[in-house]
Z-matrix of the N, CA and C atoms (Angstrom, degrees):
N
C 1 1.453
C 2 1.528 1 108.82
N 3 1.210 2 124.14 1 132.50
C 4 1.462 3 132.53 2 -168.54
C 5 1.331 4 94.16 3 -87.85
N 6 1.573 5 114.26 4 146.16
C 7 1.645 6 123.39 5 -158.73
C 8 1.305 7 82.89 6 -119.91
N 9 1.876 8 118.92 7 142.67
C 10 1.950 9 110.82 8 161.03
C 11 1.316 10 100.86 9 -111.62
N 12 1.554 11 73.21 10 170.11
C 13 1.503 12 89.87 11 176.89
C 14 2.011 13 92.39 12 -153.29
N 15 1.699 14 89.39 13 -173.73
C 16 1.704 15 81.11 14 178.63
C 17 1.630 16 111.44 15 -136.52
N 18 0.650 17 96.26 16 -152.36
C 19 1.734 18 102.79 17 -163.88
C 20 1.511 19 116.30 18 -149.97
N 21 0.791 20 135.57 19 -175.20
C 22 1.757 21 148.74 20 171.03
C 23 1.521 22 99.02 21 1.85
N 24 1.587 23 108.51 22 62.13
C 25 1.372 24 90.81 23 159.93
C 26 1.186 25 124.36 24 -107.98
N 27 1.670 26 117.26 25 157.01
C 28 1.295 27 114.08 26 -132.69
C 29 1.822 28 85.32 27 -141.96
N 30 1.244 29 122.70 28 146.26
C 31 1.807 30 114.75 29 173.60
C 32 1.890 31 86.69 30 -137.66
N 33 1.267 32 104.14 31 164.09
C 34 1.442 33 118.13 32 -149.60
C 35 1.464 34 132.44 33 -146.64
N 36 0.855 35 139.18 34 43.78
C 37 2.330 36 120.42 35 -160.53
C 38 1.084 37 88.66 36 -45.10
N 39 1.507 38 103.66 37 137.53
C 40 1.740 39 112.29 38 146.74
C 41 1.757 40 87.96 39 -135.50
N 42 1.306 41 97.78 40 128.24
C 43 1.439 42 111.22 41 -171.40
C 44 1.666 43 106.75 42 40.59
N 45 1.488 44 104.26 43 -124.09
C 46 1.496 45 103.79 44 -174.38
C 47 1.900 46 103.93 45 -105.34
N 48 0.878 47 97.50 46 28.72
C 49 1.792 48 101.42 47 169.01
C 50 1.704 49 109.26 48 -106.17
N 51 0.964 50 117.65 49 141.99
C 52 1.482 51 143.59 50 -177.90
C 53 1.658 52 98.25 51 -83.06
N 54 1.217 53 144.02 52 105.44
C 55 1.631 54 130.66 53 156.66
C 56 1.051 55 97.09 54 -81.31
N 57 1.376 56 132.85 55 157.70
C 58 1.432 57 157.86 56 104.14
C 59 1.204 58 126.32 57 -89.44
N 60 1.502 59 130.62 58 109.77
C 61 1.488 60 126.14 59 176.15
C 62 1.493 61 97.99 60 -132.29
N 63 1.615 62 93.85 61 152.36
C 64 1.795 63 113.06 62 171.68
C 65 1.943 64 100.19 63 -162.56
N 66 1.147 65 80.98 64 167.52
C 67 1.292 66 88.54 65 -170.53
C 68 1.656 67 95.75 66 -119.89
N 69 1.294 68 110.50 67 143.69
C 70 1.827 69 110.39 68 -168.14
C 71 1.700 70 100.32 69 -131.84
N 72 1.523 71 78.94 70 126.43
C 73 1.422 72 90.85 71 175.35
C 74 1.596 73 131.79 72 -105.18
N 75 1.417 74 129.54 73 -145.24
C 76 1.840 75 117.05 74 168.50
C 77 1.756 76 79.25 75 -166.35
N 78 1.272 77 85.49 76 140.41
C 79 1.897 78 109.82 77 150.40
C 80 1.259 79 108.94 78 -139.92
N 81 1.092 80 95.43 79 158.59
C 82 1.773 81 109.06 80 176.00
C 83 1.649 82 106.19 81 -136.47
N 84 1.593 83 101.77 82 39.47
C 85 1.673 84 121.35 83 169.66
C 86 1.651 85 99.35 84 -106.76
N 87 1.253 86 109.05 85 122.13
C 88 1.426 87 100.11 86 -178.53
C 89 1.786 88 84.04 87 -125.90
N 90 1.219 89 130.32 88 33.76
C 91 1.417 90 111.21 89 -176.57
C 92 1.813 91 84.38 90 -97.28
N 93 1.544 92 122.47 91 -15.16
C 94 1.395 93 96.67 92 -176.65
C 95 1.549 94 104.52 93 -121.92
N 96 1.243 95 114.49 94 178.22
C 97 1.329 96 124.50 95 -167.05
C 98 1.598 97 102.93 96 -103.08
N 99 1.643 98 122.58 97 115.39
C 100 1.555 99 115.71 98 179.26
C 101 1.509 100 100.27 99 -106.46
N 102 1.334 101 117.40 100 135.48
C 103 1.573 102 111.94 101 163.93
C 104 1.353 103 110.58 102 -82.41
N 105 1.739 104 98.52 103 131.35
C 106 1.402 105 136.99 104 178.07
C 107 1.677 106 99.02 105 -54.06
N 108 0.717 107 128.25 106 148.26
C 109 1.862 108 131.22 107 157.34
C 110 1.408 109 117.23 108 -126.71
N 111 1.814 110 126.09 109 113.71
C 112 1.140 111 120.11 110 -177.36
C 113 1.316 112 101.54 111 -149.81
N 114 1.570 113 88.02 112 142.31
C 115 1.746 114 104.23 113 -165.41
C 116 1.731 115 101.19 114 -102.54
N 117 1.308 116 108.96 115 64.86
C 118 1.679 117 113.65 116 167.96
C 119 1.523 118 122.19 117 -58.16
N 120 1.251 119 132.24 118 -5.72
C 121 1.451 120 135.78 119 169.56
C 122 1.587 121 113.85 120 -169.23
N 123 1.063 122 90.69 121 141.36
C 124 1.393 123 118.33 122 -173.88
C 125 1.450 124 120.70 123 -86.28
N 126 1.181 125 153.51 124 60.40
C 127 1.508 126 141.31 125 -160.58
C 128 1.736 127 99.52 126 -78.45
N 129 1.448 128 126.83 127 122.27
C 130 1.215 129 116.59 128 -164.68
C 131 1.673 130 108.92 129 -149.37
N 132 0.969 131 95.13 130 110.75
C 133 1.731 132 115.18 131 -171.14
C 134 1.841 133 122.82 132 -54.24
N 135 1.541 134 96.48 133 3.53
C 136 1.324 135 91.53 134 179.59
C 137 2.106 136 87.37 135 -160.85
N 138 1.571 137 118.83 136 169.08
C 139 1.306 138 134.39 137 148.49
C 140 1.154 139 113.49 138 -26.45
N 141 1.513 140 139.82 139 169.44
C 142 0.899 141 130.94 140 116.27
C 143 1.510 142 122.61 141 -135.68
N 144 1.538 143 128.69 142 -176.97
C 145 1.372 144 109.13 143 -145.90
C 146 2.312 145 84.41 144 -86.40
N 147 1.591 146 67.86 145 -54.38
C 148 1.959 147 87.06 146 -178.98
C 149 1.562 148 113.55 147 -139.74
N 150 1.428 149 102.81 148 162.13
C 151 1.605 150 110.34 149 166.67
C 152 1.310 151 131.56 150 -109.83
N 153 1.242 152 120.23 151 121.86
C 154 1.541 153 108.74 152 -147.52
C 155 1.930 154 75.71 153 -121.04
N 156 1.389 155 102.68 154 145.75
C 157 1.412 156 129.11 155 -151.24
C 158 1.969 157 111.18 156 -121.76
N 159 1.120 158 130.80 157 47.74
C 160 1.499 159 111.54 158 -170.63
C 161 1.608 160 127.12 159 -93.08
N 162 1.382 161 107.65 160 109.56
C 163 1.207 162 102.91 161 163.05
C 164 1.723 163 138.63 162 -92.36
N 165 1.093 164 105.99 163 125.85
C 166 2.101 165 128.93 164 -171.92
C 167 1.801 166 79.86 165 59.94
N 168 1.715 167 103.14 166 66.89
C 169 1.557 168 91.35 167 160.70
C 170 1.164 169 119.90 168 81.86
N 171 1.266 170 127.48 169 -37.85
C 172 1.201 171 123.94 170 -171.40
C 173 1.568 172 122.23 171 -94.26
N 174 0.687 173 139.70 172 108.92
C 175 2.397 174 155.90 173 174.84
C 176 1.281 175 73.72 174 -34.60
N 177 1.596 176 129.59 175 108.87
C 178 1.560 177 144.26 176 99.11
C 179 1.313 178 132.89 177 -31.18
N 180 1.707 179 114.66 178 160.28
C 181 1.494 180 108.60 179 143.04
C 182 1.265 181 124.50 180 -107.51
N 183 1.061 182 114.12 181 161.88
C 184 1.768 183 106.77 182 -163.04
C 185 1.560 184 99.38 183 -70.12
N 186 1.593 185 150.66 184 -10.55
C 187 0.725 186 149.34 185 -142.32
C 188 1.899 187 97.20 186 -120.04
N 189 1.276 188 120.13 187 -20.67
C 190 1.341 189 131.83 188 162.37
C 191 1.844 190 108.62 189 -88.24
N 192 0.761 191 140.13 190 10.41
C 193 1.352 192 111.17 191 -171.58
C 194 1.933 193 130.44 192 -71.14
N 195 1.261 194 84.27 193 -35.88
C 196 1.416 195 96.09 194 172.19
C 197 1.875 196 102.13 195 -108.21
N 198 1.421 197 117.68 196 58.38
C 199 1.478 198 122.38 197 173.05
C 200 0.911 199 99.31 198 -135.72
């Protein structure tokens, strides 16, 4: 079973929207060790209106990301 993980993730303001983007990948090499990347809290210096979420490009819901 191919394990993910992600890559180039990136968080963002554009105006009053929150980005989050990464790009998610799979291996099914377990002879090496990949670091996981996860954005469990947010410390954020201002409101925002919304958080818009895309993974490989594509506008998610935060409730799919790992689905």
């Amino acid at each position: 079973m191919d394990a993910p993980y992600c890559e180039e993730v990136i968080l963002k303001a554009e105006n009053n929207v929150l980005v989050i983007s990464f790009i998610e990948k799979f291996t099914d090499d377990y002879s090496s060790n990949i670091n996981n990347r996860l954005v469990y809290k947010i410390n954020k210096h201002k409101k925002f209106e919304c958080i818009k979420i895309f993974k490989n490009s594509k506008e998610i819901s935060i409730s799919s990301i790992w689905g």
